[in-house]
TORRO-124874 format. One line per field, with one value per residue (C-alpha): residue in one letter; x negated, y, z. Coordinates in nm, 3 decimals. Layout:
roro	A:... $
c1	X:... $
c2	Y:... $
c3	Z:... $
END
This chain:
roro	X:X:X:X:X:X:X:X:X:X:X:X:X:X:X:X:X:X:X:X:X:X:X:X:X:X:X:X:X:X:X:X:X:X:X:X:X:X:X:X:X:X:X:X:X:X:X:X:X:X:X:X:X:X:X:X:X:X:X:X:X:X:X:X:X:X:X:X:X:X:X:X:X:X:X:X:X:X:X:X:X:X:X:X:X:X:X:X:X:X:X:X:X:X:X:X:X:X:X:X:X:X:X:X:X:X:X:X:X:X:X:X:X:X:X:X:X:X:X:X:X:X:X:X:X:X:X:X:X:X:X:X:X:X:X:X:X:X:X:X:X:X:X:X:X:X:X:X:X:X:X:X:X:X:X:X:X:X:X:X:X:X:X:X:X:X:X:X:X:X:X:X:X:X:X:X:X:X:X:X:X:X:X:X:X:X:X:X:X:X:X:X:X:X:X:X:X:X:X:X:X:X:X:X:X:X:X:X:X:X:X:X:X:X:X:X:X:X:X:X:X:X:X:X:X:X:X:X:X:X:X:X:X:X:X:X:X:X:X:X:X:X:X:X:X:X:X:X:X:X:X:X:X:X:X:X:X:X:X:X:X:X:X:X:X:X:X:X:X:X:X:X:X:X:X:X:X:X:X:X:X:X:X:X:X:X:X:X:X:X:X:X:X:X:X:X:X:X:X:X:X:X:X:X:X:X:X:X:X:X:X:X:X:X:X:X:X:X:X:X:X:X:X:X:X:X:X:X:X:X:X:X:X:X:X:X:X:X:X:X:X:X:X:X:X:X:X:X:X:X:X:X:X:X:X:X:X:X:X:X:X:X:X:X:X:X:X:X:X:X:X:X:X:X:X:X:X:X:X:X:X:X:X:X:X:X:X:X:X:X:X:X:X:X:X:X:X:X:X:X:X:X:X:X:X:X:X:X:X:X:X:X:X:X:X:X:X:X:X:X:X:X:X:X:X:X:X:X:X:X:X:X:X:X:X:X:X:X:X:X:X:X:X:X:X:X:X:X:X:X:X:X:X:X:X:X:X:X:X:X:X:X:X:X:X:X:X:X:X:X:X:X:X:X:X:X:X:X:X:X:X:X:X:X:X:X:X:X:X:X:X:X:X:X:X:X:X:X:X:X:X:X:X:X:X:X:X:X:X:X:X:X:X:X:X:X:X:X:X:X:X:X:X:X:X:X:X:X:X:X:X:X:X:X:X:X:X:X:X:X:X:X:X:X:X:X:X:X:X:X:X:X:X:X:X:X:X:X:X:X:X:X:X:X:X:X:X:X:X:X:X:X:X:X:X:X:X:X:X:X:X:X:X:X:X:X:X:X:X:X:X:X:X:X:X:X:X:X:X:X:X:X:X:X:X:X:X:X:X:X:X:X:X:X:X:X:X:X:X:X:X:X:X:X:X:X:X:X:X:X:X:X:X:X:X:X:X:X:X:X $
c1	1.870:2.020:1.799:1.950:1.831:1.735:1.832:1.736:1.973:1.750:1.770:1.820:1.466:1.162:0.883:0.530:0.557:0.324:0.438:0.366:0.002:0.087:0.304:0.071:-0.232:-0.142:-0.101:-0.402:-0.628:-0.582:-0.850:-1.046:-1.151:-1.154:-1.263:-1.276:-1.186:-1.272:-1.046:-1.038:-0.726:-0.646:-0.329:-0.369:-0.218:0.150:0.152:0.185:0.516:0.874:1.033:1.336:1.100:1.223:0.856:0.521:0.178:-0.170:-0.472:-0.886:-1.026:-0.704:-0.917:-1.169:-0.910:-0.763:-1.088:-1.139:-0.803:-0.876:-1.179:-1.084:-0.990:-0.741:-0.530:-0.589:-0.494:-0.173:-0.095:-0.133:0.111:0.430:0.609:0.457:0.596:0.941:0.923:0.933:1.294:1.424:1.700:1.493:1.171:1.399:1.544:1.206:1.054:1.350:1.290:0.908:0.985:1.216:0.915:0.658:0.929:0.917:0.507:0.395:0.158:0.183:0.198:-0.052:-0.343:-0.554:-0.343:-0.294:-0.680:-0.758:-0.513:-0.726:-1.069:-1.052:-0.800:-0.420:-0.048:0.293:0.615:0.965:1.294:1.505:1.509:1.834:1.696:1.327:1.261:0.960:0.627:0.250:-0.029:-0.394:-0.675:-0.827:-1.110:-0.941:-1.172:-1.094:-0.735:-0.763:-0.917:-0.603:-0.366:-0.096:-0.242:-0.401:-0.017:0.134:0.236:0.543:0.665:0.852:0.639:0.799:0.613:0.743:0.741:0.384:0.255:0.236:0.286:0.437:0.529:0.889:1.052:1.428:1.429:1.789:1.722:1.921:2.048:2.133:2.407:2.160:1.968:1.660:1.328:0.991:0.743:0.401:0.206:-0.180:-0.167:-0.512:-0.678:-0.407:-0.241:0.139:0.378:0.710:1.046:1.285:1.215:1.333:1.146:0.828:0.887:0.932:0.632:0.461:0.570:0.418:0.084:0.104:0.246:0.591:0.806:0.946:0.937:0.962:0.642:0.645:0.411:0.693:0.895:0.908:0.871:0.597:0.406:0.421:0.316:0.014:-0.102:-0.186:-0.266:-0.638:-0.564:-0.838:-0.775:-0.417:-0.154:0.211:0.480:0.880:1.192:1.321:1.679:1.746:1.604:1.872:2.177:2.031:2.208:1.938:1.708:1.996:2.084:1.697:1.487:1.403:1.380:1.748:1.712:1.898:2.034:1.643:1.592:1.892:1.655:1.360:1.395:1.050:0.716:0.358:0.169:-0.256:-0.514:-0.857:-1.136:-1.342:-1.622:-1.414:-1.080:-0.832:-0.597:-0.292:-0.168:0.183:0.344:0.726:0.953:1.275:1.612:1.541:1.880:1.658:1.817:1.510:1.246:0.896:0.693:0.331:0.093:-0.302:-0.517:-0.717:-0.382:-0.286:-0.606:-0.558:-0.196:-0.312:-0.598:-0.332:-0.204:-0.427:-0.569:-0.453:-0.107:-0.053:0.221:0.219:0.374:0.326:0.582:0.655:0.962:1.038:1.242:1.492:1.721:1.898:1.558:1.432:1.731:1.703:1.350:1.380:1.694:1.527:1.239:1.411:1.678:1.737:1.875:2.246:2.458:2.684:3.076:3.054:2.796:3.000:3.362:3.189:3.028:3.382:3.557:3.578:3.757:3.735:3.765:3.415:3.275:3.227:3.396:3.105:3.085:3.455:3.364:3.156:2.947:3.099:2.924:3.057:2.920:3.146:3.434:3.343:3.285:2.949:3.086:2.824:2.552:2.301:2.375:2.418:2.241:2.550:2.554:2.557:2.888:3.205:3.514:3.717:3.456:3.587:3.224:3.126:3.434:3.381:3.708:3.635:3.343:3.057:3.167:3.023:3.050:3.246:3.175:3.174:3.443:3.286:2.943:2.996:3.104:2.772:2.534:2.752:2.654:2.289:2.213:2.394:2.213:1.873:1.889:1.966:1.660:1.426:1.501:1.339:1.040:1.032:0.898:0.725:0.550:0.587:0.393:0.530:0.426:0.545:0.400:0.524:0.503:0.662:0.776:0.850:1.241:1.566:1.459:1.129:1.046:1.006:0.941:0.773:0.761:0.673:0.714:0.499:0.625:0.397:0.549:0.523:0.627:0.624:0.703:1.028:1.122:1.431:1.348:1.640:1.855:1.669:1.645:2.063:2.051:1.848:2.093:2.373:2.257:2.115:2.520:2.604:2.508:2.646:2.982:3.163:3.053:3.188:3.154:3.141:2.773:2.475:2.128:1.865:1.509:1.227:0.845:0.541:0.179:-0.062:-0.419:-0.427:-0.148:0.220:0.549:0.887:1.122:1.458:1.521:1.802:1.697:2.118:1.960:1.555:1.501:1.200:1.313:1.004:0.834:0.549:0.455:0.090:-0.040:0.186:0.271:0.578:0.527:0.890:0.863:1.075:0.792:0.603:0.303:0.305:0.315:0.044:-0.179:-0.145:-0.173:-0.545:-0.631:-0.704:-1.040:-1.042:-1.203:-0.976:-1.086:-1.379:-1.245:-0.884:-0.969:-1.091:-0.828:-0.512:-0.242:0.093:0.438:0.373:0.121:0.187:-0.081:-0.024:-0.263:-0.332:-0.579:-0.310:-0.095:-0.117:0.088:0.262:0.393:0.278:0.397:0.732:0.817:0.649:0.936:1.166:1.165:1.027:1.323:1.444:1.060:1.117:1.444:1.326:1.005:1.224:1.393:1.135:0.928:1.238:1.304:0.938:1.013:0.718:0.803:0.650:0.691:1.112:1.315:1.014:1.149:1.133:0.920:0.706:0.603:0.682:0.602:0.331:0.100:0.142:-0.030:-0.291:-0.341:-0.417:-0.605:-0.909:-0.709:-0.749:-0.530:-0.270:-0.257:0.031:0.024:0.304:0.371:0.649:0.698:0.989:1.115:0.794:0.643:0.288:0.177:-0.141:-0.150:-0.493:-0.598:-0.897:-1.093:-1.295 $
c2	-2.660:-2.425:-2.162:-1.841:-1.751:-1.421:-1.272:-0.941:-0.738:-0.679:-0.318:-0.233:-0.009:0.011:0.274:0.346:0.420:0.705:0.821:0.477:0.539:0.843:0.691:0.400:0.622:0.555:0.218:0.183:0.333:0.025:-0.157:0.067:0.383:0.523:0.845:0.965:1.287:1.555:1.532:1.846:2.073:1.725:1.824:2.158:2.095:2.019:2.347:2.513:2.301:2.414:2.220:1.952:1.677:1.355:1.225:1.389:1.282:1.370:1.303:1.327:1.377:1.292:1.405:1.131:0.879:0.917:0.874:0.599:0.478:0.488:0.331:0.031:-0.298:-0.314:-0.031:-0.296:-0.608:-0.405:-0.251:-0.643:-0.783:-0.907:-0.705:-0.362:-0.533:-0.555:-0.281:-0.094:-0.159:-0.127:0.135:0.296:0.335:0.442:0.713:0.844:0.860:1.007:1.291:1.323:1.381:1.695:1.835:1.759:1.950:2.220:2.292:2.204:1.920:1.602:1.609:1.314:1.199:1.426:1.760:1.640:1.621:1.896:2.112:1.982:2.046:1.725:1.754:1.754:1.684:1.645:1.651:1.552:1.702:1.558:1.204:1.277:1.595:1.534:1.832:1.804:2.053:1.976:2.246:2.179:2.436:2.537:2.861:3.116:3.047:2.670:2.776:2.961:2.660:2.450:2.378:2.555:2.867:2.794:2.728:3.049:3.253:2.950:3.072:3.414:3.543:3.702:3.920:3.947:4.264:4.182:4.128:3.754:3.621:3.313:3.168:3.012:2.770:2.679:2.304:2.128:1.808:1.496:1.510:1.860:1.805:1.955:2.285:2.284:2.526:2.421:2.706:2.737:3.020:3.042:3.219:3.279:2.975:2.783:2.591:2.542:2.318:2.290:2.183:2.374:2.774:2.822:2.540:2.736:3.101:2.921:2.788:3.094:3.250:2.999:3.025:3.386:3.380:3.538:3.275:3.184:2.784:2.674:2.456:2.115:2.045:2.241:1.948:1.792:1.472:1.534:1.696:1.426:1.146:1.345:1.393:1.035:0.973:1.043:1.061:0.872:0.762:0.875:0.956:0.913:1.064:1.011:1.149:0.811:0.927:1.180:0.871:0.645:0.870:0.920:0.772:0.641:0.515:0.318:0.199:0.183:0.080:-0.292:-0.458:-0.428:-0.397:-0.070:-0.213:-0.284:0.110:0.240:0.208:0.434:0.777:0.856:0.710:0.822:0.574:0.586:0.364:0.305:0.092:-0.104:-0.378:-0.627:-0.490:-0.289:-0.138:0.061:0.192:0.251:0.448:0.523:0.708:0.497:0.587:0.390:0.142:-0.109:-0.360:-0.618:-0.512:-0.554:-0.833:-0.748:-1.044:-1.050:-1.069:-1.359:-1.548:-1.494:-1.566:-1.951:-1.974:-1.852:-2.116:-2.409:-2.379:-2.532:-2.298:-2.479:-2.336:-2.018:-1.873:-1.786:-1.566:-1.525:-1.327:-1.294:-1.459:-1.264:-1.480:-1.438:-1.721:-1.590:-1.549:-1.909:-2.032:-1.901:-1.958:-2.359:-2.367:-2.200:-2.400:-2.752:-2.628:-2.432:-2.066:-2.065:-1.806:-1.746:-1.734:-1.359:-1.333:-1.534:-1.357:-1.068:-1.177:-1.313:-1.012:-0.754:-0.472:-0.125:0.114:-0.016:0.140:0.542:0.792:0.806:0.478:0.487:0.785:0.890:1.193:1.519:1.758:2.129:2.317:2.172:1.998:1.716:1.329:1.186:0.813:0.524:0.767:0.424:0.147:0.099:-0.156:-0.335:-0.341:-0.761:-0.756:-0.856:-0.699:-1.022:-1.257:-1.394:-1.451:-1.123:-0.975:-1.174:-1.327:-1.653:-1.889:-2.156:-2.481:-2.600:-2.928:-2.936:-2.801:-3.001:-2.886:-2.898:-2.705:-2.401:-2.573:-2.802:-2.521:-2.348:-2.648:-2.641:-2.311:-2.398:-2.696:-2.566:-2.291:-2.520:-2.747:-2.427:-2.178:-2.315:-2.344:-2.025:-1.941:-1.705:-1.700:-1.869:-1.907:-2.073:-2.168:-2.276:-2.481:-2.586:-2.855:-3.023:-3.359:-3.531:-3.641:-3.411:-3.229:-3.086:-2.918:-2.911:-2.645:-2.801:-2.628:-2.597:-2.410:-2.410:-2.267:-2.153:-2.229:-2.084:-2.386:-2.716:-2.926:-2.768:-2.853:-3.104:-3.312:-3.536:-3.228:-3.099:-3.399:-3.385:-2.993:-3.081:-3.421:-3.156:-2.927:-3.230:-3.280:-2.928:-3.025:-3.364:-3.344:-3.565:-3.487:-3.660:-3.899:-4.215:-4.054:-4.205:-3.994:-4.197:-4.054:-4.315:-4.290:-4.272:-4.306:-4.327:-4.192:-4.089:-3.872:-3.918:-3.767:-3.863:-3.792:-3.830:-4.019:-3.945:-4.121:-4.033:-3.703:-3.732:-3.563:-3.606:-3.416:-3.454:-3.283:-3.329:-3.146:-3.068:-2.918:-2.550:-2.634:-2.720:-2.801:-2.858:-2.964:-3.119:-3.337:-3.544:-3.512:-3.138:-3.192:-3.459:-3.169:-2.920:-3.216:-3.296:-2.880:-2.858:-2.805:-2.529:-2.223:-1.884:-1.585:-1.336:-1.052:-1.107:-1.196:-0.828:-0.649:-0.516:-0.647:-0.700:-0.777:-0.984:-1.123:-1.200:-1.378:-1.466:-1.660:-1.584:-1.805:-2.063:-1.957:-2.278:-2.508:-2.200:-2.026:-2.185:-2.500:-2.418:-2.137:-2.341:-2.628:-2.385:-2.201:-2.499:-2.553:-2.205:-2.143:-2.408:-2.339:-1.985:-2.142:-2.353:-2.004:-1.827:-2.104:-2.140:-1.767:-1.704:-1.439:-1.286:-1.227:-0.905:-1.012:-0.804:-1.165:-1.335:-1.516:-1.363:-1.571:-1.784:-1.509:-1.184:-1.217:-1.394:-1.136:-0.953:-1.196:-1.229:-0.834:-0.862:-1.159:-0.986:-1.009:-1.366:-1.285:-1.049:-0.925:-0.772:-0.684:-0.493:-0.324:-0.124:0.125:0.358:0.509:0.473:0.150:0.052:-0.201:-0.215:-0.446:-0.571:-0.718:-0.930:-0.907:-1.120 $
c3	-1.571:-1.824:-2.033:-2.223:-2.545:-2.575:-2.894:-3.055:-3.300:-3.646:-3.743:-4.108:-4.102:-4.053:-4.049:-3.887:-3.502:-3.478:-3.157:-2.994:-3.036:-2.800:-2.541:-2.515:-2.431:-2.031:-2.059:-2.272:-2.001:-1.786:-1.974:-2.159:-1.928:-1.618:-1.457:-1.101:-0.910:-0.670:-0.391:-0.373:-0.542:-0.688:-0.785:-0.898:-1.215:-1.057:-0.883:-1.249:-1.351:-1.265:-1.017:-1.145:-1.324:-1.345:-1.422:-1.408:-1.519:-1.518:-1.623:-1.547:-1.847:-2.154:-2.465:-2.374:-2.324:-2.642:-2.830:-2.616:-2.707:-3.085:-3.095:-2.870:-2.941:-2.738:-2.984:-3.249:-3.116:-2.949:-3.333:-3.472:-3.211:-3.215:-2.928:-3.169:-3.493:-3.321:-3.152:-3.444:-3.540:-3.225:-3.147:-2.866:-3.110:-3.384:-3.226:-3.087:-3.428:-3.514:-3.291:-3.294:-3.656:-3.582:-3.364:-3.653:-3.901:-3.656:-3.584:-3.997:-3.859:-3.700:-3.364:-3.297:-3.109:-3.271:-3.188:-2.801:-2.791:-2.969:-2.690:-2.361:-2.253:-2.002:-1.760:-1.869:-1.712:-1.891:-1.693:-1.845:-1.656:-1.925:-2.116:-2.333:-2.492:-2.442:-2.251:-2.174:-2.072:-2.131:-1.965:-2.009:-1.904:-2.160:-2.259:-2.452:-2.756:-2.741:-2.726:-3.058:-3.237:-3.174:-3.485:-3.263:-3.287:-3.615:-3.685:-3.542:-3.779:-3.821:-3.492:-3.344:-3.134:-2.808:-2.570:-2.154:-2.006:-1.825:-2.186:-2.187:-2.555:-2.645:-2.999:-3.087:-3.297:-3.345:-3.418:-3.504:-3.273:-3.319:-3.594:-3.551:-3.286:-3.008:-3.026:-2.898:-2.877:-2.977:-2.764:-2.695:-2.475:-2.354:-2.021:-1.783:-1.928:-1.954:-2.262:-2.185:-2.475:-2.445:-2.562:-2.315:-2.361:-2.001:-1.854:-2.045:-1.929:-1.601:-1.607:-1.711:-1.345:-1.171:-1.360:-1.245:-0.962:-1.040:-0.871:-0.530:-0.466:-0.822:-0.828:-0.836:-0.594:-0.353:-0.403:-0.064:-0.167:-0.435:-0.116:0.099:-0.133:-0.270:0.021:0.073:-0.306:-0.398:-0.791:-1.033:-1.387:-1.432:-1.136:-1.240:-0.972:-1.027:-0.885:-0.865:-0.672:-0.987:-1.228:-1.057:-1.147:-1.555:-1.854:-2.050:-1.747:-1.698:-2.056:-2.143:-1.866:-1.931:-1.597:-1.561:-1.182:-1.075:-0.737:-0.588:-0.704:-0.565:-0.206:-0.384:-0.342:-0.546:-0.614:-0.692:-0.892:-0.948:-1.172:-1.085:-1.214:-0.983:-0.978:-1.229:-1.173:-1.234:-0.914:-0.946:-0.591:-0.577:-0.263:-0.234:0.000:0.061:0.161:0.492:0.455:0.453:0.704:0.733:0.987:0.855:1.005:0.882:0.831:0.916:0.653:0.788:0.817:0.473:0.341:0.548:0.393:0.050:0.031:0.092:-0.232:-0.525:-0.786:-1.099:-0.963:-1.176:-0.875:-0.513:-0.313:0.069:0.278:0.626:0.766:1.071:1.246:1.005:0.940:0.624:0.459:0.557:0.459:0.102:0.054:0.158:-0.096:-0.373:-0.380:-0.361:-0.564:-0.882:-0.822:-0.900:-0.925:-0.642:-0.615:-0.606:-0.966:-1.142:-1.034:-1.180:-1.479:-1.602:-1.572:-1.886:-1.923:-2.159:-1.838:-1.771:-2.065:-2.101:-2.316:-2.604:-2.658:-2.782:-2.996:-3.277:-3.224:-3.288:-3.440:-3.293:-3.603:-3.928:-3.709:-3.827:-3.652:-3.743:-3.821:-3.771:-3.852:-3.688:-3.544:-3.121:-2.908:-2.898:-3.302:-3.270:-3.046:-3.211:-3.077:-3.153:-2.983:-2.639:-2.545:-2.593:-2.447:-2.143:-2.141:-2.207:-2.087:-2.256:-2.153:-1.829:-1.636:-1.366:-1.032:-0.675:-0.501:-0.182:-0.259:-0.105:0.205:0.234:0.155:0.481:0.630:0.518:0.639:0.976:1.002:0.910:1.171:1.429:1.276:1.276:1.485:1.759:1.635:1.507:1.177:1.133:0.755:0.431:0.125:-0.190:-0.537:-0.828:-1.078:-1.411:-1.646:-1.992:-2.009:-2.329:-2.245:-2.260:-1.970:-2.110:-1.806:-1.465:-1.240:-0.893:-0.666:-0.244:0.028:0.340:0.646:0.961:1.264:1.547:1.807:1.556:1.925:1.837:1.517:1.513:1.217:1.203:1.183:0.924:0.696:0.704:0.621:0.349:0.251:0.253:-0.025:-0.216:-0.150:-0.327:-0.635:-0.716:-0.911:-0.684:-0.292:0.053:0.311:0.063:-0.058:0.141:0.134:0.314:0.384:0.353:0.508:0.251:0.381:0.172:0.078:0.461:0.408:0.553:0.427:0.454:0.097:0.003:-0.361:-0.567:-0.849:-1.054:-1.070:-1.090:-0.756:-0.511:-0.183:0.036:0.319:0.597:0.894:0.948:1.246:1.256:0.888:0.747:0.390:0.162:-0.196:-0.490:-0.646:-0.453:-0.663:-0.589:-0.228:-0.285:-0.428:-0.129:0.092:-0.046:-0.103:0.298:0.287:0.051:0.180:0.244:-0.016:0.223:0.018:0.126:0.510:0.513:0.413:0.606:0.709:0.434:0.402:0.147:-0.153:-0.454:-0.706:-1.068:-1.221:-1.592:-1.631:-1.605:-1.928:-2.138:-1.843:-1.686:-2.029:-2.378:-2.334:-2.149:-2.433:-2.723:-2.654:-2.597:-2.900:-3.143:-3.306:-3.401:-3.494:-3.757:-3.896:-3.912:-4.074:-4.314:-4.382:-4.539:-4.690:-4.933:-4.990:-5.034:-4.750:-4.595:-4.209:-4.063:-3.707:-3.661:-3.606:-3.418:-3.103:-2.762:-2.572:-2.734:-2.977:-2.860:-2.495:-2.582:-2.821:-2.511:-2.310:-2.608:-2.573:-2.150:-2.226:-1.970:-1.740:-1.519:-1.210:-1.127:-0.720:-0.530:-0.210:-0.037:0.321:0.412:0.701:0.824:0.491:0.288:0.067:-0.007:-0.346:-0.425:-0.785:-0.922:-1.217:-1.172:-1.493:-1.686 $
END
């Protein structure tokens, strides 16, 4: 097993991240408040905002939630963590400061917490059709003497005011916006008991016609997609929609957004997302409209039968997930080798990951900026994300490799020969569902740790399975991954029975592999640790969750279990970053340098204040179905 160290570039800045305490007002509201709405013209608000918006979001009742927000403990415990101290001098958060500050410049007042709250009565949206320039547009209803009161129009006398033909009045500000290489309009207009901020002057006069009624199919709730997700979405706390197919195609969505997984989205083709609080929980519905490429057919699951497969697994094991099979050979296939073996790359990953070249970069990042005004290039005016790269490095050009032990020639042909061979094993007794978990645990050796793991398999006709076939399938990819492979190596299965329990295993003590699985009754349960298997052997009698066996029917289920952190994260990360944690330690304690949190390491420290900050939360739910072009999750947080 081989684990990457994650490192982060240290910027050379730092300042106070006022506008975090802004962007993290919706994630905020997951713990700390909750409101519920009317039905009824629940998205009234969208039908005031030009058409084009890459996201839009609004909210019940947004002054509330900020003051909630500000006098929770959650904002303090978030401000104290790690991920916020780092965050800080990132190039993302720099940049945003950087341009919150060119907005602040522009109004004469900080545009904070306390001016957002003071321009809503309750209800509020925000829509942004352009992450580059931040153009953006906020419209809260608001009385006209309310509206007067804000420090905009306190303010206005800052701005050129412009009046339209019908008489509508709105105020204007030029602000030089990044670094003065973009132009860019700071406006603001009250229109029929409306409040309307923007940062695009069009996108505001456009959204002046809408309010009265001046345009032709420019509304956002005309969008055809935006229609037919809200009209399954009852909004609550805070409903988020997003143009994902426009999203896909944007430069910094793709540079910036973390979870680096641009090929799964590539299927989305937009999303609503709501937040609700319920008795001890937290549930964020998700529903999206898919390209329909999707070549698997979905195989839905009962709830009563995932409830049985769920309770098989024992609840000191901190992850499950349970997915229908389908029939499907490729997917059994790759669920059986994933849990007895570790994921490798494959021949195809690692063609790719060796090849480098410049014509896979774009233009600008060959280029300084250019600034049209003087003529002039704007040389290393702040440092890139790739700031840490060295241009001379064959690692980070790609075009050489880390040293790696050598691979067995024959792999690819005995994992052929395990998925042949497993098919013929299986596929007559058809599978139909599988659950597995994983559960970690540190050892004191080399190998600190050791992910165990199972996978239990409902069969459909278990008179059918061919269990001599499938013990050699299995030999064969034990085969893969010795370094020297072929007819000379002997695999032999041997019987255990004991504590009324029988399973047969397959020892390959050169490497510290268990192998091992029993059938029980339509169950066929696979592990790599024998203890593991041991554990869901003896969890039979546990009793299926009522709540679950009344639900409807899913693709799949997916449980994390929080409550499970110290075995399942701590002590895997804690080993994993001990050493650097003391050199870094050893560091400072001679320099007499005070640390505030920017070179703290990824996992065990970073990651980890953010599981400090959800620490309410015990258990983590997601359940997903799927239908002809359109997606269902449904996540919840089990609370304390």
């Amino acid at each position: 097993m081989r684990f990457l160290r994650v490192r982060f570039k240290k910027c050379l800045r730092s300042k106070p991240l006022s506008i975090v305490a802004v962007v993290l007002i919706v994630c905020a509201g997951l713990f700390v408040y909750a409101r519920t709405r009317s039905n009824k013209s629940a998205f009234s608000l969208a039908e005031d905002f030009p058409r084009g918006a890459l996201v839009y979001a609004q909210f019940g009742d947004l002054p509330a939630l900020i003051k909630q927000w500000d006098q929770s403990r959650l904002k303090q415990q978030y401000l104290d963590s790690t991920n916020y101290k780092q965050f800080q001098h990132r190039h993302l958060a720099l940049k945003l400061i950087e341009r919150w500050e060119e907005f602040n410049s522009a109004l004469g007042f900080p545009l904070d917490t306390t001016a957002i709250r003071g321009a809503a009565d309750t209800g509020a949206a925000i829509a942004i059709y352009d992450l580059g320039r931040l153009d953006l547009v906020f419209i809260a209803p608001m009385s006209e003497e309310k509206v007067a009161a804000t420090k905009f129009f306190k303010s206005k006398e800052q701005f050129e005011e412009t009046e339209l033909p019908d008489g509508t009045a709105y105020y204007r500000h030029e602000v030089e916006a990044d670094r003065g290489r973009q132009k860019q309009a700071l406006v603001f207009a009250a229109v029929k008991g409306h409040f309307i901020l923007a940062t695009n002057e069009q996108l505001l006069l456009r959204a002046i016609a809408n309010i009265n009624d001046r345009s032709h199919k420019d509304r956002l709730s005309d969008d055809p997609a935006f229609k037919t997700l809200s009209a399954v979405m009852n909004p609550h706390f805070v409903t988020v929609w997003v143009d994902q197919a426009k999203l896909n195609d944007d430069y910094y969505f793709k540079h910036y957004w973390l979870m680096q997984n641009m090929d799964q989205l590539k299927v989305v083709r937009a999303g609503m997302f709501d937040l609700e609080l319920q008795d001890g929980q937290w549930t964020e519905r998700r529903d999206f409209l898919t390209t329909g490429k999707e070549s698997r057919k979905s195989f839905p699951i009962a709830a009563a039968e995932i409830a049985r497969m769920q309770a098989q697994i024992p609840n000191d094991v901190p992850f499950l997930k349970v997915e229908s099979l389908g029939d499907d050979p490729t997917l059994t296939a790759s669920l059986i080798h994933d849990a007895l073996l570790d994921g490798r790359p494959s021949r195809e990953q690692k063609q790719r990951s060796k090849s480098w070249s410049w014509e896979s970069h774009s233009d600008n990042e060959f280029y300084s900026a250019f600034n049209e005004d003087t003529g002039e290039y704007d040389r290393y005016s702040y440092l890139s994300p790739e700031y840490d790269s060295m241009i001379d490095d064959p690692h980070d050009a790609r075009i050489s490799r880390n040293e790696e032990p050598g691979e067995n020639p024959l792999r690819y042909e005995l994992e052929r020969q395990f998925a042949t061979q497993l098919q013929q094993a299986l596929g007559p007794a058809h599978p139909l569902a599988a659950v597995v978990a994983t559960s970690p645990r540190t050892s004191a050796g080399p190998l600190f740790v050791e992910f165990r793991r199972v996978a239990i398999l409902t069969l459909q006709a278990p008179a059918n399975l061919n269990r001599a076939v499938l013990e050699e399938a299995i030999s064969k990819a034990a085969q893969s991954r010795l370094t020297a492979a072929g007819p000379s190596v002997d695999l032999k299965w041997v019987g255990h029975d004991e504590n009324d329990q029988s399973w047969r295993e397959l020892e390959l003590p050169m490497l510290g592999w268990h192998f091992c699985y029993a059938l029980r009754d339509r169950e066929l349960i696979l592990a790599n640790s024998p203890q593991l298997l041991n554990s869901v052997l003896g969890a039979r009698g546990q009793k299926p969750n009522a709540q679950m066996q009344s639900g409807s029917s899913l693709d799949d289920l997916t449980i994390l279990r929080l409550d499970q952190r110290k075995q399942a994260f701590d002590d895997v990360m804690g080993k994993l970053d001990a050493e650097a944690i003391k050199a870094r330690q050893q560091t400072r304690n001679k320099s007499n340098d005070a640390s505030d949190g920017s070179s703290a390491e990824f996992f065990s420290e970073n990651l980890s204040s953010l599981l400090d900050v959800s620490s309410a939360v015990t258990k983590i739910e997601i359940k997903r179905s799927s239908s002809a072009n359109r997606l269902h999750e449904e996540i919840d947080l089990i609370l304390k």
